[in-house]
C-alpha positions in Angstrom: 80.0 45.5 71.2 81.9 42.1 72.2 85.1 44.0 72.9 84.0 46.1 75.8 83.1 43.0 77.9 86.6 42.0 77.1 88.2 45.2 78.1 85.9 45.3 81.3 87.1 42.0 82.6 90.8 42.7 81.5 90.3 45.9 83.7 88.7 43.8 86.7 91.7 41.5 86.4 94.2 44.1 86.6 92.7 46.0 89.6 92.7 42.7 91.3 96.0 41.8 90.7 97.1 45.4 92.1 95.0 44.8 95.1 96.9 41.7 95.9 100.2 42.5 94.9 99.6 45.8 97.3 98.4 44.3 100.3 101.1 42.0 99.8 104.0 44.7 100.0 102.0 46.5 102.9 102.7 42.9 104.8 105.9 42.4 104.1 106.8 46.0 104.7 105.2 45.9 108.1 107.0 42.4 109.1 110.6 44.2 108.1 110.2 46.8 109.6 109.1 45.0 113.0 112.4 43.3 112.5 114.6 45.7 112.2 112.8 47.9 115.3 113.6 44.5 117.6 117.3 44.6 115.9 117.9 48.2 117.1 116.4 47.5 120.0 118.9 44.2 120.7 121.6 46.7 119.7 120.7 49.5 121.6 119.9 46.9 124.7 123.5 45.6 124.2 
């Protein structure tokens, strides 16, 4: 029975690290492509 404790908290690490890792791509995704919309728009402008 001490392995499933082990597995539980292995799993718990793992979901958080994907929750993190994903929020942190959703950011950066957002911030790019909020930069490249005010590019086109300086292009377009132009």
């Amino acid at each position: 029975m001490r392995r499933k404790p082990d597995l539980l908290w292995v799993l718990v690490v793992v979901f958080s690290l994907g929750m993190v890792t994903t929020g942190y791509t959703q950011s950066q995704w957002q911030s790019g492509s909020a930069t490249s919309a005010v590019a086109e728009t300086d292009i377009s402008a132009r």
